[in-house]
C-alpha positions as CSV (number, residue, x, y, z in Angstrom):
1,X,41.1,51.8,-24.2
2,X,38.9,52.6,-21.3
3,X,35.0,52.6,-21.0
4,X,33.1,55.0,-21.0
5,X,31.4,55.0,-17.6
6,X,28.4,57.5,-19.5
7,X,26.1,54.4,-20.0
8,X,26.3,52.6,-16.9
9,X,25.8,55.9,-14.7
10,X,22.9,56.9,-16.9
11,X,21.1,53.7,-16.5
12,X,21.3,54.1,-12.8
13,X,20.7,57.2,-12.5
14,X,17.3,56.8,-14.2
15,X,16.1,53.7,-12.2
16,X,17.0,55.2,-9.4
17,X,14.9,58.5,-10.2
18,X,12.3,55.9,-11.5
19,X,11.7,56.7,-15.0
20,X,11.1,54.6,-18.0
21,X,13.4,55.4,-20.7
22,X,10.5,57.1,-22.7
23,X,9.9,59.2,-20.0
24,X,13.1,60.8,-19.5
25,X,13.8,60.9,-23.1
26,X,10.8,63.0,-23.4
27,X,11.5,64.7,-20.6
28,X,14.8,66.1,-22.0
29,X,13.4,67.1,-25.3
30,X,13.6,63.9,-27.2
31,X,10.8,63.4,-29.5
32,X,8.2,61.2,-28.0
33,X,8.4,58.4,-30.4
34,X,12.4,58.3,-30.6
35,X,12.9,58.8,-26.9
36,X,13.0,55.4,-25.9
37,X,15.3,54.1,-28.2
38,X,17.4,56.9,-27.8
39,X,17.6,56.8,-24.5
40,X,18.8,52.9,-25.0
41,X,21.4,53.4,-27.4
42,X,23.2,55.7,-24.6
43,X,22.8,53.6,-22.0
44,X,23.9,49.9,-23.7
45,X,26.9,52.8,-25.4
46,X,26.0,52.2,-28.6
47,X,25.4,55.7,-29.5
48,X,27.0,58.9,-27.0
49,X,23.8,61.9,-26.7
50,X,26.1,65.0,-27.8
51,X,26.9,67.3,-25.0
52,X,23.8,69.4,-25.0
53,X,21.4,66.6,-24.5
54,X,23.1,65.2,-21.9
55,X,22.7,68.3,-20.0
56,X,18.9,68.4,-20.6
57,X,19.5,64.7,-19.3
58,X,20.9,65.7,-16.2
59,X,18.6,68.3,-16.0
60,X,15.8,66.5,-15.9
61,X,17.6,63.8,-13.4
62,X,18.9,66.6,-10.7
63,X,22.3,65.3,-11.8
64,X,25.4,67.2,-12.9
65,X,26.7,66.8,-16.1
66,X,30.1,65.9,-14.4
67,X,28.5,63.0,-12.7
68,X,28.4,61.0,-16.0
69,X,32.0,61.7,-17.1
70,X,33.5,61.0,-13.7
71,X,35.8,57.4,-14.3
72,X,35.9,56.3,-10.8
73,X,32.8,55.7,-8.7
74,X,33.8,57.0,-6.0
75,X,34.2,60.4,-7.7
76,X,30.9,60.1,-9.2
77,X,29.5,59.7,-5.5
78,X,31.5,63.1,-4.4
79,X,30.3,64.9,-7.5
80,X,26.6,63.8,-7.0
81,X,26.6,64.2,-3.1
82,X,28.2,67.7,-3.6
83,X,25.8,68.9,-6.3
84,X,22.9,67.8,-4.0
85,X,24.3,69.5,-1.7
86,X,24.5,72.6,-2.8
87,X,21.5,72.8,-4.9
C-alpha cells in the first residue's frame, strides 16, 4: 500500500510559510477552536481534509493543490517551482 505523501508535505509546507497549525487552520476556514487539531490529524494522517479544504489549505499557503498529491519529491518540487512561477 503506499503513503500518502498529503501529511508530510502539509507539515512542511506550513513551517516553511511559518504558521502555527491554529493559524492556518483558521486561515482556511476552520473554526477557531477546531483548527488546530484539525490541522494535526492531517498532518500525523490520521484524518485526510476532503478536497475542498485542502484547496482553502493551499490557498492560504500559495501552494497548488497538486503539490500535496504529487508521490515523488522531486515532482512536488516541479509542481511548486512551476506554480510559483507563474503566479
Amino acid at each position: 500500500m503506499v503513503e500518502s505523501p498529503l501529511p508530510k508535505r502539509l507539515k512542511e509546507a506550513r513551517i516553511a510559510s511559518g504558521m502555527s497549525q491554529k493559524v492556518l487552520g483558521i486561515a482556511a476556514g476552520i473554526d477557531e477552536f477546531s483548527a488546530s487539531p484539525r490541522i494535526n490529524q492531517y498532518e500525523t494522517g490520521k484524518h485526510s481534509p476532503d478536497y475542498l479544504t485542502l484547496h482553502r489549505i493551499a490557498k492560504v499557503l500559495n501552494i497548488p493543490t497538486a503539490y500535496f498529491y504529487a508521490e515523488e519529491d522531486d515532482l512536488a518540487e516541479v509542481i511548486r517551482l512551476y506554480f510559483g512561477s507563474v503566479s
